[in-house]
mmCIF file of the N, C-alpha and C atoms, coordinates in Angstrom:
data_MODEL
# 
_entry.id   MODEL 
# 
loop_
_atom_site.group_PDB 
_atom_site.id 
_atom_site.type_symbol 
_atom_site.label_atom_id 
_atom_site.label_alt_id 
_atom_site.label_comp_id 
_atom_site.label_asym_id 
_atom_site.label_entity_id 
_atom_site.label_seq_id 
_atom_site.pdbx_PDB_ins_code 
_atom_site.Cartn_x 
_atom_site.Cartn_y 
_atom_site.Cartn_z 
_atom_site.occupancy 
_atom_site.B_iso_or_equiv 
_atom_site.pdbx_formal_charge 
_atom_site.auth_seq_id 
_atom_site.auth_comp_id 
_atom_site.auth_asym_id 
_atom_site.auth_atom_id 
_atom_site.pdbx_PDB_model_num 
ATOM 1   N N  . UNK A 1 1  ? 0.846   -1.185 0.000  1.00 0.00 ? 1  UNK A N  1 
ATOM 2   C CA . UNK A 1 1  ? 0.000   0.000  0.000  1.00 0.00 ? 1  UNK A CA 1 
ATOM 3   C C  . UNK A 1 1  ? 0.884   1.238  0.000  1.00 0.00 ? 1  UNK A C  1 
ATOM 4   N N  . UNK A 1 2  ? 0.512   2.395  -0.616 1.00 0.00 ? 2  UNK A N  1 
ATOM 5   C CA . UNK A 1 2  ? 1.236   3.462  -1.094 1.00 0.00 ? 2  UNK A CA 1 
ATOM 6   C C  . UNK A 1 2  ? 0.605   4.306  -0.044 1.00 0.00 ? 2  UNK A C  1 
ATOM 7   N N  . UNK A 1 3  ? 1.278   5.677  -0.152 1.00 0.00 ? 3  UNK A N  1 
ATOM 8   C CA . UNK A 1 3  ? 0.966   6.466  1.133  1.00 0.00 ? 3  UNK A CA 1 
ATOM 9   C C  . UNK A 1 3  ? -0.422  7.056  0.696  1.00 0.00 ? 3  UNK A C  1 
ATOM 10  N N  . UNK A 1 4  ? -0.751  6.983  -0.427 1.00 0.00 ? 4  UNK A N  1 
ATOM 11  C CA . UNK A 1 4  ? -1.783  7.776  -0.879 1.00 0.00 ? 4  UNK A CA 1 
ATOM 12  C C  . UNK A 1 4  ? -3.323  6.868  -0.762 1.00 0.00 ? 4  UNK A C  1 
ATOM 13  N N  . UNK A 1 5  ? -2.450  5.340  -0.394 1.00 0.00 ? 5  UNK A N  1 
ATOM 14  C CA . UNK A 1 5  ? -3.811  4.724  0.262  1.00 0.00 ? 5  UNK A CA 1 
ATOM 15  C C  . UNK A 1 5  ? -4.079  4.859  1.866  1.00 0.00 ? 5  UNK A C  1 
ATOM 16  N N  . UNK A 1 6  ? -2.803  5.425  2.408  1.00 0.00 ? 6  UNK A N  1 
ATOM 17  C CA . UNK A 1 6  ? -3.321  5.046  3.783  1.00 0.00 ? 6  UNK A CA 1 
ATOM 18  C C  . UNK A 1 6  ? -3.935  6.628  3.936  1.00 0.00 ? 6  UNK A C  1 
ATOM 19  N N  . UNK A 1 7  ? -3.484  7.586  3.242  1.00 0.00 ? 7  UNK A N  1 
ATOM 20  C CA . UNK A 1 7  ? -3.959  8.737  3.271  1.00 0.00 ? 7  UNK A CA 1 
ATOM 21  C C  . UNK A 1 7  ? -5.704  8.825  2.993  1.00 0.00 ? 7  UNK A C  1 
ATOM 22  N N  . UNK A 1 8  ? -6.406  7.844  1.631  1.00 0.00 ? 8  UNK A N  1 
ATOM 23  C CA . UNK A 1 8  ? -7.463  7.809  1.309  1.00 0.00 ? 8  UNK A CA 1 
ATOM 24  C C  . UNK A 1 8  ? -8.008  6.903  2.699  1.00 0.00 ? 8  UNK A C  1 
ATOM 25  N N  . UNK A 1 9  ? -7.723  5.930  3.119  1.00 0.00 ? 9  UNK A N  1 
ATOM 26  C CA . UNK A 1 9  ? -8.709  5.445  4.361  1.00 0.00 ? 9  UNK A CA 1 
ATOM 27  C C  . UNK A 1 9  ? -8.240  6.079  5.936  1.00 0.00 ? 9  UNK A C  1 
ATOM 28  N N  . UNK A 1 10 ? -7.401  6.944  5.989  1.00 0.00 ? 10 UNK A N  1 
ATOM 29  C CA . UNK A 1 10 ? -7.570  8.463  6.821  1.00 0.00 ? 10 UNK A CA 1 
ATOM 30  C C  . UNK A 1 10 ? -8.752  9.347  6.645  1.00 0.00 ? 10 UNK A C  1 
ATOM 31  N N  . UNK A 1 11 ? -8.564  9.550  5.620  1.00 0.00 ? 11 UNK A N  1 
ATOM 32  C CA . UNK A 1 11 ? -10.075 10.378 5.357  1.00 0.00 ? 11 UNK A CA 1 
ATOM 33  C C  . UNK A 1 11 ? -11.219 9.521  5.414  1.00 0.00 ? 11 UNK A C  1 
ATOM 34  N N  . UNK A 1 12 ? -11.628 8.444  4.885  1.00 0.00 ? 12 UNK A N  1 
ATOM 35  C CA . UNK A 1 12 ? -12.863 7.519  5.661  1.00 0.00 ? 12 UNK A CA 1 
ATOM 36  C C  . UNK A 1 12 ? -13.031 7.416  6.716  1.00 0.00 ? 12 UNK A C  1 
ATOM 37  N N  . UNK A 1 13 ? -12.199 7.418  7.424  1.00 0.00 ? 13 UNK A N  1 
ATOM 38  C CA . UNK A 1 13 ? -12.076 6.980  8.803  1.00 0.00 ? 13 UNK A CA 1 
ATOM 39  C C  . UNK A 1 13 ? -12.628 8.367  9.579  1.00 0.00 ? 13 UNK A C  1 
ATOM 40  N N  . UNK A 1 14 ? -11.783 9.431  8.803  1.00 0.00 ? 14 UNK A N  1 
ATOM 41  C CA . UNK A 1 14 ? -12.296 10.610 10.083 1.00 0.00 ? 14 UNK A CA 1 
ATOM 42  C C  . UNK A 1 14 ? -13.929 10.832 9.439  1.00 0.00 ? 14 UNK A C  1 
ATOM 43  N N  . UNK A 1 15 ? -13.924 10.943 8.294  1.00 0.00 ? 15 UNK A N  1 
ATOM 44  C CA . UNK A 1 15 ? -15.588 11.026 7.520  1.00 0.00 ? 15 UNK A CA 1 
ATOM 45  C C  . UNK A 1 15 ? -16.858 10.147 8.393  1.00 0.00 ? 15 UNK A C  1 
ATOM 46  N N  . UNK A 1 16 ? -16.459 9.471  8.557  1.00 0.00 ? 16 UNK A N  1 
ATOM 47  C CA . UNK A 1 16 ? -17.077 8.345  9.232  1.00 0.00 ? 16 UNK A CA 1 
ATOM 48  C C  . UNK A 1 16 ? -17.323 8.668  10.601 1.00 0.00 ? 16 UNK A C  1 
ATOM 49  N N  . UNK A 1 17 ? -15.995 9.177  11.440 1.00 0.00 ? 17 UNK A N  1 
ATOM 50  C CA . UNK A 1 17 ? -16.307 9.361  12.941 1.00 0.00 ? 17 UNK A CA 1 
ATOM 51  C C  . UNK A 1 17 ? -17.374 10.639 13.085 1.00 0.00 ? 17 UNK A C  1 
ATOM 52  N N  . UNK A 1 18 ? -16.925 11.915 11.921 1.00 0.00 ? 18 UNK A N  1 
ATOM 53  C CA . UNK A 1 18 ? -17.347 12.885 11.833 1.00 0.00 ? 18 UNK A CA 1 
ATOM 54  C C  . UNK A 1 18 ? -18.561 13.157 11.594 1.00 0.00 ? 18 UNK A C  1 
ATOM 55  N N  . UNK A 1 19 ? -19.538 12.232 10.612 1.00 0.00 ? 19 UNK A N  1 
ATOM 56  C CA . UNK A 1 19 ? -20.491 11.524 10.579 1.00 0.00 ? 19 UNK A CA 1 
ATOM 57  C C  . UNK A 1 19 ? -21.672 10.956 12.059 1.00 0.00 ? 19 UNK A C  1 
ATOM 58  N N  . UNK A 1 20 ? -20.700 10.618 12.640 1.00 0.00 ? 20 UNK A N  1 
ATOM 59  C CA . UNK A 1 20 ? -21.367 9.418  13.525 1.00 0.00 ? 20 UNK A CA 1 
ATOM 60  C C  . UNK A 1 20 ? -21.398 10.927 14.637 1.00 0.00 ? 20 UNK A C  1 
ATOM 61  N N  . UNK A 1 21 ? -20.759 11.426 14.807 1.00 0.00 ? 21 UNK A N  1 
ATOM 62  C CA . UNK A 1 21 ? -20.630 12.341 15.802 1.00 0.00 ? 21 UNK A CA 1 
ATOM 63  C C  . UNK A 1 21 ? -22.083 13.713 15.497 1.00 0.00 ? 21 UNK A C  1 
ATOM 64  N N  . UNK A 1 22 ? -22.147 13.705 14.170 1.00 0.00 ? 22 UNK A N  1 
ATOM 65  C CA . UNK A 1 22 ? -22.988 14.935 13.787 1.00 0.00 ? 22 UNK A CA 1 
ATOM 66  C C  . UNK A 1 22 ? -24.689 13.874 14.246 1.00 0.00 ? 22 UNK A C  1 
ATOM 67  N N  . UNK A 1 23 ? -24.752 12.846 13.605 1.00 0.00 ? 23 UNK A N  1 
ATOM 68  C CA . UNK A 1 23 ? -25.965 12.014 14.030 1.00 0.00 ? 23 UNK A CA 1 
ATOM 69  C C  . UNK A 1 23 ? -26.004 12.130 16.059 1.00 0.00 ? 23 UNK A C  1 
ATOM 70  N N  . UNK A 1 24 ? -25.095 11.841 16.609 1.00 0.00 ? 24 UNK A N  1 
ATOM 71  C CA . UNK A 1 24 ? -25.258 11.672 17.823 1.00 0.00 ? 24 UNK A CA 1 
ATOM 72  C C  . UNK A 1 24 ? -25.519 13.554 18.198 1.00 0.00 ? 24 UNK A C  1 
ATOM 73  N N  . UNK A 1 25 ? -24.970 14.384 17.626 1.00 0.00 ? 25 UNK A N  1 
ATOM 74  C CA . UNK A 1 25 ? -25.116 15.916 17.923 1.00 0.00 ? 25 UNK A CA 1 
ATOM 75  C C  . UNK A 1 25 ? -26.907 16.082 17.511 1.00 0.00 ? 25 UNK A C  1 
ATOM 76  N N  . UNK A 1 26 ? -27.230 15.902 16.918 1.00 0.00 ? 26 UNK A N  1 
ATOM 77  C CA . UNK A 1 26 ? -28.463 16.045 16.267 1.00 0.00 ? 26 UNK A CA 1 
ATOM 78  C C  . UNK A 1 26 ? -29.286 15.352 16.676 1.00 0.00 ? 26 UNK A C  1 
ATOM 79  N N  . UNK A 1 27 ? -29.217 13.888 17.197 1.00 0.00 ? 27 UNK A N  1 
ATOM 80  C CA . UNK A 1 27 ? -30.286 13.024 17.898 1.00 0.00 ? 27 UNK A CA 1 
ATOM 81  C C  . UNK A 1 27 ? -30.360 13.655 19.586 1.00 0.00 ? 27 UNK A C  1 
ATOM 82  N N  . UNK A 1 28 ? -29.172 13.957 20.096 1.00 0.00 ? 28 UNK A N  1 
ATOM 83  C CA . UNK A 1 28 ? -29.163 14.541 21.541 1.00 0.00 ? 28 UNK A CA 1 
ATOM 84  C C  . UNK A 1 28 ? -29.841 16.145 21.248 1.00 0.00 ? 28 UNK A C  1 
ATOM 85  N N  . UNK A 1 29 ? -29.335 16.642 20.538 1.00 0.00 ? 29 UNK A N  1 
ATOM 86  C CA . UNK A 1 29 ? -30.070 18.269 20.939 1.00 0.00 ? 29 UNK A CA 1 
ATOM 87  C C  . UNK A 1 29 ? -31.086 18.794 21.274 1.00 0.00 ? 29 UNK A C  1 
ATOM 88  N N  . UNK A 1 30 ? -32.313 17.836 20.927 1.00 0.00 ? 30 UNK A N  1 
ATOM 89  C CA . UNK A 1 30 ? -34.084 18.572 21.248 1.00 0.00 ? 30 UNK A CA 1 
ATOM 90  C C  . UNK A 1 30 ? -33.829 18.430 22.859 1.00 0.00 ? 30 UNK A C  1 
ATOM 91  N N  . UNK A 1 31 ? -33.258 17.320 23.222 1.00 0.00 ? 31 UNK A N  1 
ATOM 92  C CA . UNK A 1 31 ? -32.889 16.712 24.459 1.00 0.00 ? 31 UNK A CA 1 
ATOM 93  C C  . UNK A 1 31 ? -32.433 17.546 25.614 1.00 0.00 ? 31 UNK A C  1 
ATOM 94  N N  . UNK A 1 32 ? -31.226 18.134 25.408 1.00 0.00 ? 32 UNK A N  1 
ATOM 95  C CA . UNK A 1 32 ? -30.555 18.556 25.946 1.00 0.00 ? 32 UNK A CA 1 
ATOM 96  C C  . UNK A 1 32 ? -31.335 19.995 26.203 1.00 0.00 ? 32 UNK A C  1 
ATOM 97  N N  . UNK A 1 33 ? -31.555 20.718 25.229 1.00 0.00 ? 33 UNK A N  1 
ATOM 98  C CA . UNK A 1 33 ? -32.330 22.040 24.991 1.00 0.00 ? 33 UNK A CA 1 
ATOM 99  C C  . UNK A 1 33 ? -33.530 21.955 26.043 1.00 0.00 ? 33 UNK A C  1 
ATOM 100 N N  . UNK A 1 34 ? -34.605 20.701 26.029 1.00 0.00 ? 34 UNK A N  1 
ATOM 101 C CA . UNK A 1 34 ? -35.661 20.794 27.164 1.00 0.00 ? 34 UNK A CA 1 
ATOM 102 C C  . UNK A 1 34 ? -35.165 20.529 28.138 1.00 0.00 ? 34 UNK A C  1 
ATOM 103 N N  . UNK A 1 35 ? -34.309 19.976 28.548 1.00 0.00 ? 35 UNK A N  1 
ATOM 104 C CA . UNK A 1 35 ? -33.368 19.658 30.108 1.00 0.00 ? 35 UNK A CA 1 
ATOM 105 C C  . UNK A 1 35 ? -33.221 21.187 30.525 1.00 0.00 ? 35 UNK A C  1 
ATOM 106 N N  . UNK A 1 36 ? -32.532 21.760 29.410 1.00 0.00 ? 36 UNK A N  1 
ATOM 107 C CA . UNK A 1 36 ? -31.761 22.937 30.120 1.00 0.00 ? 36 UNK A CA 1 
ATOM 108 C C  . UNK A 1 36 ? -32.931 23.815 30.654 1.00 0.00 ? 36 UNK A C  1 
ATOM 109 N N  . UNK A 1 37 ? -34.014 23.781 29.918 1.00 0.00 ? 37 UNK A N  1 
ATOM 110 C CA . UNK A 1 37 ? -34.916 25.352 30.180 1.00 0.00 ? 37 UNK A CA 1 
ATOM 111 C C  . UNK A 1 37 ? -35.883 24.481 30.861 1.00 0.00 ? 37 UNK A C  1 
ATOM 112 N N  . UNK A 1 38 ? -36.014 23.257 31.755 1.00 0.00 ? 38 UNK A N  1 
ATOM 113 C CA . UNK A 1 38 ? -36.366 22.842 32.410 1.00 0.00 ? 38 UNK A CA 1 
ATOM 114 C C  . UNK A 1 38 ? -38.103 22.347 32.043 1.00 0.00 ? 38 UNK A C  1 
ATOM 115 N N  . UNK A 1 39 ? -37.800 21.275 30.867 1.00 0.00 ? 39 UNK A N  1 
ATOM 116 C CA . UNK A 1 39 ? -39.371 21.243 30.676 1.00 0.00 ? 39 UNK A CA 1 
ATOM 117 C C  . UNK A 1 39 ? -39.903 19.886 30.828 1.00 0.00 ? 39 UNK A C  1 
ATOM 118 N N  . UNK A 1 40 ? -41.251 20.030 31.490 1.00 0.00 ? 40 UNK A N  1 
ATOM 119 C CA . UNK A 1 40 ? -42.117 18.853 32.082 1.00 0.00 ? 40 UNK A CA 1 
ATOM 120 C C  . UNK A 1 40 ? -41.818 17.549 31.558 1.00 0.00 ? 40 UNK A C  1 
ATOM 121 N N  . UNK A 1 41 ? -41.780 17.283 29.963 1.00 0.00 ? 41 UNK A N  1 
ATOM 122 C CA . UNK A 1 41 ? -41.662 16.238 29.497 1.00 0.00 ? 41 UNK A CA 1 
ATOM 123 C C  . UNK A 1 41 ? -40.369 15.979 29.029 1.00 0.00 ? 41 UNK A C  1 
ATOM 124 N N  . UNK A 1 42 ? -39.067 16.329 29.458 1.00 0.00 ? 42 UNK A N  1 
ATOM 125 C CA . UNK A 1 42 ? -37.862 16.447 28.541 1.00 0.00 ? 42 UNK A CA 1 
ATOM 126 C C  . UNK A 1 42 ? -37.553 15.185 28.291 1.00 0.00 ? 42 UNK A C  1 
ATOM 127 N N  . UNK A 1 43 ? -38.151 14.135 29.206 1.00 0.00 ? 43 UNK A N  1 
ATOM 128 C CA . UNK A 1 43 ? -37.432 13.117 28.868 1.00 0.00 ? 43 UNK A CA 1 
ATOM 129 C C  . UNK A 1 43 ? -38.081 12.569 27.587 1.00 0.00 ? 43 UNK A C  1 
ATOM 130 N N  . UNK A 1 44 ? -39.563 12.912 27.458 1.00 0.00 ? 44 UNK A N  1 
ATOM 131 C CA . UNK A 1 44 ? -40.443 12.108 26.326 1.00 0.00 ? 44 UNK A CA 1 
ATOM 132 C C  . UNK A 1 44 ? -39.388 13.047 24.730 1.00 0.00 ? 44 UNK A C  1 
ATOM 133 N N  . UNK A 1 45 ? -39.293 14.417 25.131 1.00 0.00 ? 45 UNK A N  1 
ATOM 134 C CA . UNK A 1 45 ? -38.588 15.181 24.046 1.00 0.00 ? 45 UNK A CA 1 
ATOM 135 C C  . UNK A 1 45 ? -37.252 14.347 23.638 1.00 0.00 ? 45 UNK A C  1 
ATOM 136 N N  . UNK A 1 46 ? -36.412 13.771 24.944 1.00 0.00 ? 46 UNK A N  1 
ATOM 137 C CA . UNK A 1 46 ? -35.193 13.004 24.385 1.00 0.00 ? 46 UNK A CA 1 
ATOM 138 C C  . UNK A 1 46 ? -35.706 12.369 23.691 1.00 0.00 ? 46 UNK A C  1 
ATOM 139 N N  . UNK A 1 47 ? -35.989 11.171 24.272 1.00 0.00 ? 47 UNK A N  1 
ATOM 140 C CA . UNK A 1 47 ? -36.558 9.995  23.668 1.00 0.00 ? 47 UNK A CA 1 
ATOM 141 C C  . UNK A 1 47 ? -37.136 10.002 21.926 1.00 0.00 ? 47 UNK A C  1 
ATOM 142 N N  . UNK A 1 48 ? -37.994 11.225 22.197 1.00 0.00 ? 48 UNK A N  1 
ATOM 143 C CA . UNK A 1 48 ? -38.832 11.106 20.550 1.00 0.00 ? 48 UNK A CA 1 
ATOM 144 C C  . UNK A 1 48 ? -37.733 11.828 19.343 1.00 0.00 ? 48 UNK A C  1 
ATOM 145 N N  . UNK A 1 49 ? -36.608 12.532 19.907 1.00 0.00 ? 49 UNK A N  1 
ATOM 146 C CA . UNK A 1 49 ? -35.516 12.866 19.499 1.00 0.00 ? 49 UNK A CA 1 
ATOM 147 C C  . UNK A 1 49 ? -34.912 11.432 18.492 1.00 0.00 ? 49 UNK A C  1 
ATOM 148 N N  . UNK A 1 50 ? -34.372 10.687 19.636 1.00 0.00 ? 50 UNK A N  1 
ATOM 149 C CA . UNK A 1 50 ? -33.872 9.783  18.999 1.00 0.00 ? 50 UNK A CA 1 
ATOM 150 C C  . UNK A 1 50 ? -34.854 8.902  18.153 1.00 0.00 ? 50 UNK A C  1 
ATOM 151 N N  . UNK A 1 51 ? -35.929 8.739  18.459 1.00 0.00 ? 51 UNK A N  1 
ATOM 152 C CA . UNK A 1 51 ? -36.590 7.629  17.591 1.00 0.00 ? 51 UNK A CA 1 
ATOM 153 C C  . UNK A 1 51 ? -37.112 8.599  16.464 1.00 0.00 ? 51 UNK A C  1 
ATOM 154 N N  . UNK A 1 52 ? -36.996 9.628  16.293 1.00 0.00 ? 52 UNK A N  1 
ATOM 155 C CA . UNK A 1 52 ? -37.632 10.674 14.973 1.00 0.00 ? 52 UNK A CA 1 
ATOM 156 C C  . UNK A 1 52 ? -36.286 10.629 13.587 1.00 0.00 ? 52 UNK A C  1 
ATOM 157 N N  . UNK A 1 53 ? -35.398 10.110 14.973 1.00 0.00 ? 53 UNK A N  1 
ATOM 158 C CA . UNK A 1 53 ? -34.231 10.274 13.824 1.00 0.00 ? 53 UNK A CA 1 
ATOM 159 C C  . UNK A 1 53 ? -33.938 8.952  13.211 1.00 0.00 ? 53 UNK A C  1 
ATOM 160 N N  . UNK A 1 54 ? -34.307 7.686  14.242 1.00 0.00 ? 54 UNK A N  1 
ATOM 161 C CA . UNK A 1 54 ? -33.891 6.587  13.434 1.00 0.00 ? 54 UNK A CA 1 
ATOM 162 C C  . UNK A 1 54 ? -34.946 6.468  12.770 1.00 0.00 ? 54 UNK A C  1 
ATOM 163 N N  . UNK A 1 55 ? -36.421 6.383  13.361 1.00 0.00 ? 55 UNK A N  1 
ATOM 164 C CA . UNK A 1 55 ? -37.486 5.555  12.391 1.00 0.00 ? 55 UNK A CA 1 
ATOM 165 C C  . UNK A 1 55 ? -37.995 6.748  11.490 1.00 0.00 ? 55 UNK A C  1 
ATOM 166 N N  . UNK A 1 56 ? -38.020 7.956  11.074 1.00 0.00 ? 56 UNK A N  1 
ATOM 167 C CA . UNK A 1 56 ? -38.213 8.853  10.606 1.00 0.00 ? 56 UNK A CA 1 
ATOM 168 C C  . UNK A 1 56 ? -39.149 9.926  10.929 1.00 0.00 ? 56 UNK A C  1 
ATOM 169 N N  . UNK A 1 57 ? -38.964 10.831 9.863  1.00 0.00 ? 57 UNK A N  1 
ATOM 170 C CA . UNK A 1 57 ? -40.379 11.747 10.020 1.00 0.00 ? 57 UNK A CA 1 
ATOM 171 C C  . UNK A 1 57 ? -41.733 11.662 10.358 1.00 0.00 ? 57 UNK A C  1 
ATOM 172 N N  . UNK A 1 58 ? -42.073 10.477 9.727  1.00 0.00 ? 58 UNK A N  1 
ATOM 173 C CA . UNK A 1 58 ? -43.339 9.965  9.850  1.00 0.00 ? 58 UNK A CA 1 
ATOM 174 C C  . UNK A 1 58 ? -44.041 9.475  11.024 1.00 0.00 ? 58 UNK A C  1 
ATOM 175 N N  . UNK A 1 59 ? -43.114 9.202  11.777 1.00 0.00 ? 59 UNK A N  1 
ATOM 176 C CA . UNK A 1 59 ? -43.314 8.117  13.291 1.00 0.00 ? 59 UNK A CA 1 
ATOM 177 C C  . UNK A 1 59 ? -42.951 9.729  14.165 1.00 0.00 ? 59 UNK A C  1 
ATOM 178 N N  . UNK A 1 60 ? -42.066 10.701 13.365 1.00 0.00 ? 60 UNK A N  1 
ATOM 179 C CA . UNK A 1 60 ? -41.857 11.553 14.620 1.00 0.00 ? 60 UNK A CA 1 
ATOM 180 C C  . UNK A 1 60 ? -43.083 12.454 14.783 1.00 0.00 ? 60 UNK A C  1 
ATOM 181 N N  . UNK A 1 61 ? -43.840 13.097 13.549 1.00 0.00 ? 61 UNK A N  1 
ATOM 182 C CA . UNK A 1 61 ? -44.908 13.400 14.033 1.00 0.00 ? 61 UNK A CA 1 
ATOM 183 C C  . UNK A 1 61 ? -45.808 12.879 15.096 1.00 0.00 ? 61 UNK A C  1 
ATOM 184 N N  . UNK A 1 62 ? -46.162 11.400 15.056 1.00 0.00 ? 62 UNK A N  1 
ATOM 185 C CA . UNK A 1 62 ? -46.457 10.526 15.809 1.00 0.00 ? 62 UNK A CA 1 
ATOM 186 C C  . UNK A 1 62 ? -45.935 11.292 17.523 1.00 0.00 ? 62 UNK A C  1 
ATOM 187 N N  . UNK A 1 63 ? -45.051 11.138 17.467 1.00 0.00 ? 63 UNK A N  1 
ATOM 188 C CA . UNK A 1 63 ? -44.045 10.737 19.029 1.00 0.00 ? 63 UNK A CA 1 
ATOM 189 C C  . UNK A 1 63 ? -44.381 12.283 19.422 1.00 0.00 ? 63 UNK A C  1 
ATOM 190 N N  . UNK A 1 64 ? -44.309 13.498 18.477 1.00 0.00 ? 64 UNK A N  1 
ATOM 191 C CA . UNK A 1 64 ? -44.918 14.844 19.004 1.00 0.00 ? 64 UNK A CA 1 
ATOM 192 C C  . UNK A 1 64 ? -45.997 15.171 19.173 1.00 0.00 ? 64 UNK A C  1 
ATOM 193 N N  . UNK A 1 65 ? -46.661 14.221 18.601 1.00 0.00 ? 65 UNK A N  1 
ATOM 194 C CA . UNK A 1 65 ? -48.553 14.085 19.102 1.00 0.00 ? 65 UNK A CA 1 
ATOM 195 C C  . UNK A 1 65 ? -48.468 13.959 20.436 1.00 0.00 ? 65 UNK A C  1 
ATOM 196 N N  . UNK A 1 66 ? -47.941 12.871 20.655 1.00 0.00 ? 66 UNK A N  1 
ATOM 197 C CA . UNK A 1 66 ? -47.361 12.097 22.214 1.00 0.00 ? 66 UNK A CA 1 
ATOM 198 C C  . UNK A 1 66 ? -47.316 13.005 23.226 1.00 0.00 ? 66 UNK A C  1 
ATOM 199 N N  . UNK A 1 67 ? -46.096 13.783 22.571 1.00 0.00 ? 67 UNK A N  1 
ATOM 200 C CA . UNK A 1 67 ? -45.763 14.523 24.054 1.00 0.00 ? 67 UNK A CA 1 
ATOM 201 C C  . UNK A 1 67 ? -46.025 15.635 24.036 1.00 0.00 ? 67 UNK A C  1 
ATOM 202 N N  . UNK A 1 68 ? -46.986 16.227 23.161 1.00 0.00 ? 68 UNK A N  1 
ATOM 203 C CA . UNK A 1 68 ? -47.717 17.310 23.246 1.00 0.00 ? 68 UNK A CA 1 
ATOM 204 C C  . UNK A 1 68 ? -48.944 16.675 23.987 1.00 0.00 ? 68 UNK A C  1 
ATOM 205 N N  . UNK A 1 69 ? -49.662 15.775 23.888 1.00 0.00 ? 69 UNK A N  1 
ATOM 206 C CA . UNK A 1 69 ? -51.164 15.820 24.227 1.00 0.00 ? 69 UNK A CA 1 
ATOM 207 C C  . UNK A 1 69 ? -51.190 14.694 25.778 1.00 0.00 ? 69 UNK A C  1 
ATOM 208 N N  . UNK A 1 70 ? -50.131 13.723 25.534 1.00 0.00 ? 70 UNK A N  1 
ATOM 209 C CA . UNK A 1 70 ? -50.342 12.627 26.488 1.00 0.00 ? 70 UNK A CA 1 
ATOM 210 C C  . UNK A 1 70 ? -49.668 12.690 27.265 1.00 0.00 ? 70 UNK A C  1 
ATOM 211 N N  . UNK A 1 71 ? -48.582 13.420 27.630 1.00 0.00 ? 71 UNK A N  1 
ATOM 212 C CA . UNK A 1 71 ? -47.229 12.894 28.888 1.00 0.00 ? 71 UNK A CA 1 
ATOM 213 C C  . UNK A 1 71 ? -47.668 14.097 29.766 1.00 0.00 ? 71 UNK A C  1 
# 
């Protein structure tokens, strides 16, 4: 392997962490934001955080029905 391959799976590698890090920034934030300003349901807000992001849009409307009307 030439330097210009270990150089190309350097850059995958950080792409990848950099990646994984922006998903975990973005699934935590609704989260963190109702923690801070101290709100009734923050935990249902984490929670529907993360599942809006894996199972999608569609289910997250769902999960904000939730914790707008039921928690």
């Amino acid at each position: 392997m030439s330097g210009l391959d270990y150089a190309a799976w350097f850059v995958l590698l950080l792409l990848a962490v950099i990646i994984i890090g922006v998903i975990f920034f973005v699934g935590n934030l609704p989260g963190s934001v109702a923690k801070k300003r101290n709100h009734p349901n923050a935990d249902a807000i984490a929670v529907g955080s993360w599942a809006t992001l894996i199972f999608g849009v569609v289910f997250g409307a769902y999960v904000g029905l939730l914790t707008r009307f039921v928690c």
